[in-house]
C-alpha positions as CSV (number, residue, x, y, z in Angstrom):
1,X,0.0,0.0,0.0
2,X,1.5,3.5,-1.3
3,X,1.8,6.1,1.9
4,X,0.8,8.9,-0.8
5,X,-2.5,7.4,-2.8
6,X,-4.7,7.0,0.3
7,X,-6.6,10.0,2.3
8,X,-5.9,10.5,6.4
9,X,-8.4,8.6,8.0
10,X,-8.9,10.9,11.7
11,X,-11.7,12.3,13.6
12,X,-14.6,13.7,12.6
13,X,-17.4,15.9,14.1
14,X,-20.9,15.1,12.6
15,X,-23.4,18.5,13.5
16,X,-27.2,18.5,12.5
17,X,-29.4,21.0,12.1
18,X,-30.7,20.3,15.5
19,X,-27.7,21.3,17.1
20,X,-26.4,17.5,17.8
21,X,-23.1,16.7,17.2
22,X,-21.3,13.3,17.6
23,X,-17.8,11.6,16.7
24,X,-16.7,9.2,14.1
25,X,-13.9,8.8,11.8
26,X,-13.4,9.8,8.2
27,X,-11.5,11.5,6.1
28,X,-12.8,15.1,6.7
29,X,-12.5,16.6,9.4
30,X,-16.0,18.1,9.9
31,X,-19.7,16.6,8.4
32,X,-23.2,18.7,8.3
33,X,-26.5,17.0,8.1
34,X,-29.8,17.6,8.1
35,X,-31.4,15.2,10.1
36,X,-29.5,12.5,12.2
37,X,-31.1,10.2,14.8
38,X,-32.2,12.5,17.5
39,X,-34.3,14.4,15.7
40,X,-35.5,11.4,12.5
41,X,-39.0,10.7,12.8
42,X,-39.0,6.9,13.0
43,X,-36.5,7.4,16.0
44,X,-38.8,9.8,18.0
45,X,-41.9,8.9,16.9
46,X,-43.1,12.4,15.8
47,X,-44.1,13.0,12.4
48,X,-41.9,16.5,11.3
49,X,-42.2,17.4,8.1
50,X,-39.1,19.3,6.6
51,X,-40.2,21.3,4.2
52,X,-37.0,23.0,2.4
53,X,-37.4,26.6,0.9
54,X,-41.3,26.5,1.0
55,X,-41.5,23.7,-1.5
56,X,-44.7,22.2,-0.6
57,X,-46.6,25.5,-0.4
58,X,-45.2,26.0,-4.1
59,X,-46.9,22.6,-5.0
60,X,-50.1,23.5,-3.5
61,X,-50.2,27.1,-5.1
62,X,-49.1,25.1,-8.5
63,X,-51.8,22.7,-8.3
64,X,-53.9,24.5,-6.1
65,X,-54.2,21.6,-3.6
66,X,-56.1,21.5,-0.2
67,X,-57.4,19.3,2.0
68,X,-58.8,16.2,0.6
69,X,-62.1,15.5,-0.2
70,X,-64.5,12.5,-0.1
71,X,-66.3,12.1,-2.9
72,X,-69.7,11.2,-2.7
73,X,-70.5,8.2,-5.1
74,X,-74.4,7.2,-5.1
């Protein structure tokens, strides 16, 4: 194995958005994510929907979506 082809493998610090950080290994020295398992809805058990740059409100004003509706079928 050549000294000079592979990366430095060495601590990392892992930060969410929620302001939890952790340690592992890798070869940068710093990793930013947007959800990790504190705050991930099948870990908590809350349903939090992330809704980046107002997307979703775009699709509803798009396709003028609402609240669904039953239809009534006779």
């Amino acid at each position: 194995m050549k000294a000079s082809t592979h990366p430095k493998y060495r601590l990392a610090v892992v930060q969410c958005a929620c302001g939890s950080t952790f340690e592992t290994r890798s070869t940068t020295p710093s990793i930013h994510v947007d959800i990790c398992a504190r705050c991930h809805p099948y870990f908590t058990g809350k349903q939090k929907m992330v809704d980046t740059a107002g997307r979703v409100e775009r699709f509803r004003q798009r396709y003028k979506t609402g609240p669904a509706v039953e239809s009534k079928e006779s």
